[in-house]
KEKE-3310 file (N, C-alpha, C; in steps of 0.2 Angstrom, whole numbers, plus 5000, padded with zeros to 4 digits):
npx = (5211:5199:5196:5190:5178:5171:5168:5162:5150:5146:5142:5129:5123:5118:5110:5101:5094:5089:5079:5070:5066:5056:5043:5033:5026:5014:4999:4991:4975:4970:4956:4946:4945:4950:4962:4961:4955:4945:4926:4920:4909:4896:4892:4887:4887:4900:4903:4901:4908:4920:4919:4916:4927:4937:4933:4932:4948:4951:4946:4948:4960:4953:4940:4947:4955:4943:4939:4949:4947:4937:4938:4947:4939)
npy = (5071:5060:5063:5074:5073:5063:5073:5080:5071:5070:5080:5083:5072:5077:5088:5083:5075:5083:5089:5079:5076:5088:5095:5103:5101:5092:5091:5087:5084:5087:5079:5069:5052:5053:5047:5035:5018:5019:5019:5026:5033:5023:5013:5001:4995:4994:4986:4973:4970:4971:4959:4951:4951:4946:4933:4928:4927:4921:4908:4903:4892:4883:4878:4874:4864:4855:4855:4846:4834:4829:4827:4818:4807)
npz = (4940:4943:4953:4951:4943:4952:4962:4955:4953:4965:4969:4960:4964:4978:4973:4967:4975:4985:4976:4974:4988:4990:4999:4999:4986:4987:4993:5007:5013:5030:5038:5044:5039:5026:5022:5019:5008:5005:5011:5025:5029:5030:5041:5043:5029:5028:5038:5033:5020:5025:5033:5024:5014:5024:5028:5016:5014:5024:5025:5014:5012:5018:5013:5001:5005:5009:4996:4989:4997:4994:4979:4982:4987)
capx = (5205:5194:5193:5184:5174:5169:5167:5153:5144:5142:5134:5123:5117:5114:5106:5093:5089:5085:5072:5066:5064:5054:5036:5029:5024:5010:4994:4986:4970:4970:4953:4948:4943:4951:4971:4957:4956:4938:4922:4918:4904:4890:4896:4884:4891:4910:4905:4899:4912:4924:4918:4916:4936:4941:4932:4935:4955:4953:4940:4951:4960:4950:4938:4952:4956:4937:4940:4954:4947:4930:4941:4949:4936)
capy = (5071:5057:5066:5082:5070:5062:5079:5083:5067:5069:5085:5081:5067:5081:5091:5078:5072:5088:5090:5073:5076:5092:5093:5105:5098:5090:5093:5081:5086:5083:5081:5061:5047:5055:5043:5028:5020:5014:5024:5023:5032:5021:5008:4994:4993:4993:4978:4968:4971:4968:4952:4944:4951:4942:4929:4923:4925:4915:4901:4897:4885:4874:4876:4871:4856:4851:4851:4840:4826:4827:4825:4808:4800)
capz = (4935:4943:4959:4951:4942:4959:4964:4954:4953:4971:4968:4954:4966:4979:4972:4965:4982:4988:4972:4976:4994:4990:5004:4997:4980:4989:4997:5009:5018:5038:5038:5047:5032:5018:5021:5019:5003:5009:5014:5033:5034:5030:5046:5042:5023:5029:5043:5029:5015:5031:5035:5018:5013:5030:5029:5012:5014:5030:5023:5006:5013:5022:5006:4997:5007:5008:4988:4987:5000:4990:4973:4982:4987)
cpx = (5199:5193:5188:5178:5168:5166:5158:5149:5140:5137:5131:5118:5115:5109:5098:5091:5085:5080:5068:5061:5058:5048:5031:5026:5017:5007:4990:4980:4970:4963:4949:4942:4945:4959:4966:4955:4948:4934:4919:4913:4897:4895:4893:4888:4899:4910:4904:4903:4917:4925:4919:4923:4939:4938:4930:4943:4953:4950:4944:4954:4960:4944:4944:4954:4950:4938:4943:4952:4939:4931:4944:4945:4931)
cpy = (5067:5060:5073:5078:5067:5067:5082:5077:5068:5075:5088:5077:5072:5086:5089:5076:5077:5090:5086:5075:5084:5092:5097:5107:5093:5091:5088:5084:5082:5082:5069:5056:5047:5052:5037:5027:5018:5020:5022:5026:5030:5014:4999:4992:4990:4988:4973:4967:4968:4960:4946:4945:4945:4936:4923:4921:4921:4908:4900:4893:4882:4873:4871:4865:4853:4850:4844:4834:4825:4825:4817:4805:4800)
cpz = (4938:4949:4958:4945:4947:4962:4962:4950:4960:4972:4965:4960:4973:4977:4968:4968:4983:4982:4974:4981:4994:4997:4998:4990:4979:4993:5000:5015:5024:5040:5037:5041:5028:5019:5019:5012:5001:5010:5019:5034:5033:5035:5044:5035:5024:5033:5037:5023:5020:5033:5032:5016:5017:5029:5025:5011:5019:5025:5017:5008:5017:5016:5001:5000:5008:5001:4987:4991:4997:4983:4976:4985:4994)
residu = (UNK:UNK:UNK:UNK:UNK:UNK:UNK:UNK:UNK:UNK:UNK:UNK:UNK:UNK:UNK:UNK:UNK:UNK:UNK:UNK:UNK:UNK:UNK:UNK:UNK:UNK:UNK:UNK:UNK:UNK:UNK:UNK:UNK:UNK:UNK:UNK:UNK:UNK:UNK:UNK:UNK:UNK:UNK:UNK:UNK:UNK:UNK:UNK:UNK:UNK:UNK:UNK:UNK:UNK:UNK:UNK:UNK:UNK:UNK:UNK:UNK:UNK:UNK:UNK:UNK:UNK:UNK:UNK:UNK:UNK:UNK:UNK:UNK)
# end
């Protein structure tokens, strides 16, 4: 009994991958900027958005530790 149980969980769980894994359920255009979640083509806009992303993750903590020695003193 627990063997033909076995039996067909495992191919229940076959045949739910192979839905799963389907490809052809999606469509992606091969057509260059369109995987990007961003617009590349105005180049000056994307250096300057660029710059200030990066260059406020980098600069928060040394901001932040210039706070905290202006808070002691």
């Amino acid at each position: 009994m627990y063997a033909n149980v076995l039996a067909r969980s495992a191919l229940r769980s076959r045949v739910a991958s192979r839905q799963v894994m389907r490809s052809d359920l999606y469509h992606f255009s091969n057509s260059n900027g369109q995987n990007l979640p961003f617009d590349t083509t105005n180049k000056a806009a994307l250096a300057l958005k660029m710059t200030l992303y990066l260059g406020v993750g980098f600069g928060a903590p040394f901001i932040a530790a210039a706070w905290q020695f202006h808070k002691a003193g």
